[in-house]
C-alpha positions in Angstrom: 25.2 -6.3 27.3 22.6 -9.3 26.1 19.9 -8.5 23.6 17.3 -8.3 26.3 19.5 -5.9 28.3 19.9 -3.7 25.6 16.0 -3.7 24.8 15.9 -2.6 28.2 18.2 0.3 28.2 15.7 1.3 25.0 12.9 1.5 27.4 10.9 -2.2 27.2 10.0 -3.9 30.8 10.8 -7.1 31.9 6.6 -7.9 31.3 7.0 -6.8 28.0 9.7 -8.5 26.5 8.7 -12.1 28.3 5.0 -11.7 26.6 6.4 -10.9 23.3 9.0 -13.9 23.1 6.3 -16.0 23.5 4.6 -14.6 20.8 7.1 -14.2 19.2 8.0 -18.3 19.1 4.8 -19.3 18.5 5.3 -17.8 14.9 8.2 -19.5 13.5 6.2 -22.1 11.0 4.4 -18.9 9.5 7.3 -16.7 9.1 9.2 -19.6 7.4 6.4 -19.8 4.8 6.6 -15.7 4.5 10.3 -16.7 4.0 9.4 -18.9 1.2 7.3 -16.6 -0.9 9.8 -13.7 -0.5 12.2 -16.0 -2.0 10.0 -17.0 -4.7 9.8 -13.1 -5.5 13.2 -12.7 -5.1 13.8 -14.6 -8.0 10.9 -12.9 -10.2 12.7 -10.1 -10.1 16.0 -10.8 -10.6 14.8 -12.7 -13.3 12.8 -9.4 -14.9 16.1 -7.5 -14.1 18.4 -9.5 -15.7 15.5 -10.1 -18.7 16.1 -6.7 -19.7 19.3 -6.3 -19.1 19.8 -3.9 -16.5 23.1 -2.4 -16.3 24.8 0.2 -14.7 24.1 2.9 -17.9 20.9 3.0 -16.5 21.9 4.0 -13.1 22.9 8.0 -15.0 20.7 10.9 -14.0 19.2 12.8 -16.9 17.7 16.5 -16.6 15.6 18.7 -18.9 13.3 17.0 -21.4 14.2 13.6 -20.1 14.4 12.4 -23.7 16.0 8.9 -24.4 16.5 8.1 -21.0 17.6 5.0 -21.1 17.4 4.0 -17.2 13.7 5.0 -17.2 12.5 3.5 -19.7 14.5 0.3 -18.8 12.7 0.3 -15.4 9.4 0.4 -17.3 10.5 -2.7 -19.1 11.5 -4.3 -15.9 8.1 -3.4 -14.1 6.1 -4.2 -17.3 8.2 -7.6 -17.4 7.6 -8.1 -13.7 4.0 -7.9 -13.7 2.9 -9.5 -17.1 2.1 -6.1 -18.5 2.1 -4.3 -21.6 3.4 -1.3 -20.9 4.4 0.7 -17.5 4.6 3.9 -16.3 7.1 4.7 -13.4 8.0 7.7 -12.4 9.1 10.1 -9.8 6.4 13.1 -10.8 3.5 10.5 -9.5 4.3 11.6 -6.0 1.9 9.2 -4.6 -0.5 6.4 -4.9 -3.3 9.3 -4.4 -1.9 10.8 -7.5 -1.4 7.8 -9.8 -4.8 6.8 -9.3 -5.8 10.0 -10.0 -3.6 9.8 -13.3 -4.5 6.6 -14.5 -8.4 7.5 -13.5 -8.1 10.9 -15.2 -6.3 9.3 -18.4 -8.8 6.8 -19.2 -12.2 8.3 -18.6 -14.0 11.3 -20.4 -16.8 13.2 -19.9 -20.0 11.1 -19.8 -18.6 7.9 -18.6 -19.2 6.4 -15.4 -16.9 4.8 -12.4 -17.8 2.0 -10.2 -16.5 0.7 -7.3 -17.7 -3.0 -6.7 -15.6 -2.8 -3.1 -17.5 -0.1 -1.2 -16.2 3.3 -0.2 -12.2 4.1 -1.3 -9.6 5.1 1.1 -10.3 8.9 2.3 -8.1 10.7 -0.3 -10.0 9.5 -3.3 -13.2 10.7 -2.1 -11.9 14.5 -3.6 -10.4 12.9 -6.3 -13.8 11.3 -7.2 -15.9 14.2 -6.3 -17.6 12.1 -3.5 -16.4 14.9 -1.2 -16.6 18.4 -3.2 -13.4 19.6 -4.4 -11.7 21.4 -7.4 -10.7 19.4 -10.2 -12.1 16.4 -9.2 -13.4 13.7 -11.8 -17.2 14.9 -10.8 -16.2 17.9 -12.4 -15.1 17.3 -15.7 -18.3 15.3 -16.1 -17.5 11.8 -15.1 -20.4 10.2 -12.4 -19.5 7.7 -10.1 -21.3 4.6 -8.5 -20.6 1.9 -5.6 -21.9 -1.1 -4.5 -21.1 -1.8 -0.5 -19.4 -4.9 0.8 -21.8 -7.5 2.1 -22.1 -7.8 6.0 -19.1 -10.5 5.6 -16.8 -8.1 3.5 -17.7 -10.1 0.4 -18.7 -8.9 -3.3 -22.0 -8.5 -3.6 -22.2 -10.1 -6.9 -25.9 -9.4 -7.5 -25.8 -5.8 -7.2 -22.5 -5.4 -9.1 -24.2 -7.1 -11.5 -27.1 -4.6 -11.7 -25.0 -1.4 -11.5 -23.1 -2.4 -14.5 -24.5 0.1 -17.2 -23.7 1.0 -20.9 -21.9 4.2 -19.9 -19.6 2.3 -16.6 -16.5 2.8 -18.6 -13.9 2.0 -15.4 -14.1 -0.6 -12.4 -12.0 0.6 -9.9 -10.9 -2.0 -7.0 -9.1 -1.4 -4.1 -7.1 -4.3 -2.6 -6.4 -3.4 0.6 -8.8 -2.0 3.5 -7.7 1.7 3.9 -9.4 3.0 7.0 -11.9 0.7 6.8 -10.8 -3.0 9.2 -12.7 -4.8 6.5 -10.7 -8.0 5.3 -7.9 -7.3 2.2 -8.8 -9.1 -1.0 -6.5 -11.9 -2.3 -5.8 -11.8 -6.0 -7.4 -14.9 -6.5 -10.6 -13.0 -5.3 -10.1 -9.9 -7.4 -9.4 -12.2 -10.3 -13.3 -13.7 -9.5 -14.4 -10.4 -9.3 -12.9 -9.2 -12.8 -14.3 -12.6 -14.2 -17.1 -11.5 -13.5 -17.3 -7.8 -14.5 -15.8 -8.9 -17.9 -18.4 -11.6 -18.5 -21.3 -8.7 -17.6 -19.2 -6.0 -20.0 -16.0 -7.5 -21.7 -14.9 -3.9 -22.7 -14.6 -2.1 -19.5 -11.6 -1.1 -18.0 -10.8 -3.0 -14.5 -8.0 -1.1 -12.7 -6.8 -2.4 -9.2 -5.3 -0.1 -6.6 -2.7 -2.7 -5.6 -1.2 -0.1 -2.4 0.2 -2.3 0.1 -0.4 -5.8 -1.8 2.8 -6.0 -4.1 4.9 -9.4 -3.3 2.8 -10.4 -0.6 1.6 -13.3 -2.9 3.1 -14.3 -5.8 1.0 -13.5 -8.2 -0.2 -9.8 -9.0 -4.0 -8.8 -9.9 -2.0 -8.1 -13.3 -2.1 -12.4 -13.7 -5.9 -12.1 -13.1 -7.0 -10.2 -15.8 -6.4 -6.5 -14.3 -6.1 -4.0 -17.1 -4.4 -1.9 -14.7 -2.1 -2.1 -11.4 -1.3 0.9 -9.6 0.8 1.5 -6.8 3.2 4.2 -5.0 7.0 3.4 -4.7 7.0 4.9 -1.0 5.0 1.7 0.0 6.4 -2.1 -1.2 8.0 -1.9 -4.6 10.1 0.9 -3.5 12.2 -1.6 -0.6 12.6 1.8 1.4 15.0 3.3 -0.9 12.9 4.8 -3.4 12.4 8.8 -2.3 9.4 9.5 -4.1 7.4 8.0 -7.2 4.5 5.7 -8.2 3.8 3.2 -10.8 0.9 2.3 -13.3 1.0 -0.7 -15.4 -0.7 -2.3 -17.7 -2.9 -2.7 -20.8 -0.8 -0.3 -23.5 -3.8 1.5 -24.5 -4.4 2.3 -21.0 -0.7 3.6 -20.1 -0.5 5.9 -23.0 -3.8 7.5 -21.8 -2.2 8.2 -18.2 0.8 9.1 -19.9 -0.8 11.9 -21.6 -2.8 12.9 -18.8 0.4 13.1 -16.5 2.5 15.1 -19.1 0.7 16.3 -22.0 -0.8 14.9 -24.6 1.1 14.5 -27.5 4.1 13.9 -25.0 3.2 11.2 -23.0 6.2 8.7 -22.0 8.8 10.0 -24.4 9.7 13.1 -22.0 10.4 13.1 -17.9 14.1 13.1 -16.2 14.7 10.9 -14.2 17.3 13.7 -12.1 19.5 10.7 -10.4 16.4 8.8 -9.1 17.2 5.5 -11.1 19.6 3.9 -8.9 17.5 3.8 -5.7 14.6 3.2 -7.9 16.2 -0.4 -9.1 18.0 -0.8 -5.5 14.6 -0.8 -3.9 12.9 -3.0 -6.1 15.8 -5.2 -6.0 15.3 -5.6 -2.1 11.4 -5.2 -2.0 10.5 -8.6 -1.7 12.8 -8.9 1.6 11.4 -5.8 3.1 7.8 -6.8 2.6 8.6 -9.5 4.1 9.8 -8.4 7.0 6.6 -5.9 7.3 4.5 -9.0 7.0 6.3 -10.5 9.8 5.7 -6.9 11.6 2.2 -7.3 10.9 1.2 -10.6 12.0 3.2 -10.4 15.4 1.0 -6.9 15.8 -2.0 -9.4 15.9 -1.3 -12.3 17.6 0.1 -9.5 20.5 -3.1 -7.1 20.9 -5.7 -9.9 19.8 -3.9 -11.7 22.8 -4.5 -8.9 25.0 -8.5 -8.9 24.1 -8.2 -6.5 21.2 -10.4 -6.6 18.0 -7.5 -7.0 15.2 -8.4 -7.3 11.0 -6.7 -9.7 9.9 -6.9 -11.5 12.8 -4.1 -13.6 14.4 -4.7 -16.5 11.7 -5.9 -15.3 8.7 -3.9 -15.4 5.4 -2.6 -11.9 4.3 -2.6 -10.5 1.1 -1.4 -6.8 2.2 0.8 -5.4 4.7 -1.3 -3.4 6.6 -2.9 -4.6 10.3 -5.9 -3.1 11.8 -6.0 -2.9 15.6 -9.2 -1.7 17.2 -8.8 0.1 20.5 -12.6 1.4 21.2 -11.6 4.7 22.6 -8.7 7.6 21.4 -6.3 7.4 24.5 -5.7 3.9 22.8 -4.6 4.9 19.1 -3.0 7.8 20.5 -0.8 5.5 22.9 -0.1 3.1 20.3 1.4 5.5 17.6 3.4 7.3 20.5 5.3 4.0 21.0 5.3 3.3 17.2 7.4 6.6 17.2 9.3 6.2 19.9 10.8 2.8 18.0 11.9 4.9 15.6 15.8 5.5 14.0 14.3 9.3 13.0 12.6 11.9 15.5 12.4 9.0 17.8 12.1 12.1 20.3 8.9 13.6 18.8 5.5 12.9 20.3 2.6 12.7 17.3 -0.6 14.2 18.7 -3.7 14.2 16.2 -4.2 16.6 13.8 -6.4 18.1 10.8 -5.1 16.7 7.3 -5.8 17.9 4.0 -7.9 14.8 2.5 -9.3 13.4 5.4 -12.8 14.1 7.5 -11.1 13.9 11.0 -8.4 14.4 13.0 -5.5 11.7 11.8 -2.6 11.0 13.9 0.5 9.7 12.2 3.5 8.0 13.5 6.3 7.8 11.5 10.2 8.5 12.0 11.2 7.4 8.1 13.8 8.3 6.1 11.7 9.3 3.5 8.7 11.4 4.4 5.7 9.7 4.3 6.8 6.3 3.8 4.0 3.5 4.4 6.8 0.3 3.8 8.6 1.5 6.8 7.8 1.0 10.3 4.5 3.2 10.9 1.0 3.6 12.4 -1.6 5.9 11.2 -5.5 6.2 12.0 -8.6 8.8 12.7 -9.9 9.7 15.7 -13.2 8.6 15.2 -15.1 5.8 16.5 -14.6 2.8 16.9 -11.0 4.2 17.2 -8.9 1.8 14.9 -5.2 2.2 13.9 -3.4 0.9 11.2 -0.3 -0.5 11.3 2.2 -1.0 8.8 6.2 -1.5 7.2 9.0 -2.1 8.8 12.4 -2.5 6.7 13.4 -5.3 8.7 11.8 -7.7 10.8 13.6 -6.9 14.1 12.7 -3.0 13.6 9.1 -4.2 13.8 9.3 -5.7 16.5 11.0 -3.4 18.5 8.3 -0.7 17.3 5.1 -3.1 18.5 6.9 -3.9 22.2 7.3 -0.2 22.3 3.4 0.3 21.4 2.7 -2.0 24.2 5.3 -0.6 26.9 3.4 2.6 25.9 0.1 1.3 26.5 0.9 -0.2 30.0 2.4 2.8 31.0 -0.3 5.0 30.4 -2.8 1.7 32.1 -4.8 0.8 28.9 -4.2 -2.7 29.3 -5.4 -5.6 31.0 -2.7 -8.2 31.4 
């Protein structure tokens, strides 16, 4: 059996597969580049691992208190090392990059103070965190207001207006990198460094912290090299490389990291207590391979576009634009469309490969979401899934994929899908 047989026998057509090797070789010069970069990060991190040398006494579980654990608080040397921080904070209790926002947002502002985003609306889950959307506990709460200045038209900063909303209380500039459900472009760090130029030059003291989901090793720099105070990120997404289970990171300024730290245990305890219960191995493992499996996503991603934009779709970024995240935007105009797409996205999968994901009400969210995802680890954005609302204009998001061949297995079966069901037009 040849390798186009047997991606027949897993359900892709004839029409399919001949469409998408054309893509597909049209690619080569930008997946060599991608090639390059992961190398480049490749090394970074060896380099921070073997810095700090990492050994295997840090691969032993600790329980209880968690004190002296060596293997943790390695890790946050490595991370801290890795991005030209401080300090770091990475640990398996942040569950996910909702809740190490939420942490390092929590930690560092107080009752009086004001938040502004410069980057428009966050992603949906932070609207409850914020107290945009009513909710217990949120920041809105405890006394904490909150501002935003919208994109202009072009998805750029609207540098006057930041400007103006910059106040004496605005004690935290929170900037997300990549577009959530929103197709607006991803920033590049060389933008978000701009933009903290900026803020800095307006109100040198305020704290500039960078939700960096999706973005880590796509570049090879970090908004950490920019003048971030703080980076934040889940370890389900890049830097985990698909091995971490669970966890999140936040790094950055020292001053800033103890704050979350007391915020996420208590105060008075910060980083000195949490056990790391056996978690430390797949923690380094995955950041060991992360580079690689971003890399491979990115490949994912930019196939994704030049396929659909091919076909007539509206794709963000489009099938030529630089990337500086993982995630792709596909717009389909109507919900048979994203529905189709995350079916096949499914179907591709190594895990429940057999289920069909129909839209659904999610805590966090103001419309039905579907997500497809058969991961090893529950909810895990670095590999191969597609997620969206079922709300107009009907957009999905695609994203991960371990390896490069996984992804494109999973986009041929969104588009055997598609045909199948006649919401194409060849």
């Amino acid at each position: 059996m040849n390798t186009n047989e047997i991606y027949q026998s897993l359900g892709i057509s004839s029409k399919v597969l001949d469409f998408c090797e054309e893509v597909e070789e049209s690619l080569k010069p930008r997946f060599e580049q991608i090639d390059h970069t992961a190398e480049y990060n490749q090394m970074k991190v060896i380099k921070a691992m073997q810095d700090n040398r990492v050994s295997d006494v840090h691969f032993a579980a600790t329980t209880g208190y968690g004190y002296n654990d060596l293997g943790r608080d390695t890790l946050e040397q490595v991370y801290a090392h890795l991005f030209h921080t401080e300090a770091a904070l990475v640990r398996p209790n942040l569950i996910s990059g909702t809740h190490a926002l939420h942490v390092a947002l929590s930690g560092n502002l107080r009752p009086g103070d004001e938040l502004l985003s410069p980057v428009g609306k966050p992603y949906d889950t932070l609207e409850e965190v914020i107290g945009i959307r009513e909710s217990s506990g949120s920041l809105k709460e405890y006394g904490v207001s909150y501002r935003q200045v919208d994109l202009l038209s072009d998805g750029t900063f609207d540098y006057e207006a930041i400007g103006t909303a910059i106040k004496e209380k605005t004690k935290l500039v929170t900037i997300q990198r990549s577009k959530g459900y929103d197709p607006r472009p991803t920033f590049s760090v060389e933008q978000i460094g701009k933009l903290i130029s900026f803020i800095k030059s307006k109100k040198p003291d305020v704290i500039c912290m960078v939700d960096n989901c999706y973005g880590e090793f796509v570049e090879t720099i970090e908004p950490s090299d920019v003048g971030a105070d703080m980076i934040v990120g889940s370890l389900i997404k890049n830097p985990g490389g698909g091995l971490a289970p669970i966890g999140g990171y936040i790094a950055g300024k020292k001053a800033c990291i103890e704050r979350a730290s007391y915020r996420l245990s208590a105060p008075g305890l910060g980083r000195e207590v949490g056990a790391s219960l056996g978690l430390n191995t797949a923690f380094y493992q995955g950041l060991f391979l992360a580079p690689t499996v971003v890399a491979s996503a990115l490949k994912g991603a930019i196939f994704a576009a030049n396929v659909y934009e091919k076909l007539g779709f509206s794709v963000v970024p489009d099938s030529r634009e630089e990337r500086f995240d993982i995630i792709q935007a596909i717009t389909f105009g109507n919900p048979e469309g994203v529905i189709a797409f995350c079916q096949g996205i499914q179907a591709a999968a190594p895990v429940d490969s057999f289920v069909t994901p129909e839209p659904l009400d999610m805590p966090g969210y103001d419309a039905p979401v579907i997500m497809a995802a058969g991961a090893f680890v529950q909810g895990s954005s670095i590999e191969l899934s597609a997620d969206g609302p079922i709300k107009p204009p009907y957009t999905v998001y695609f994203q991960g994929g371990l390896t490069w061949h996984h992804a494109k297995l999973g986009i041929m079966m969104s588009l055997q899908k598609m045909d199948d069901k006649k919401l194409l037009f060849w």
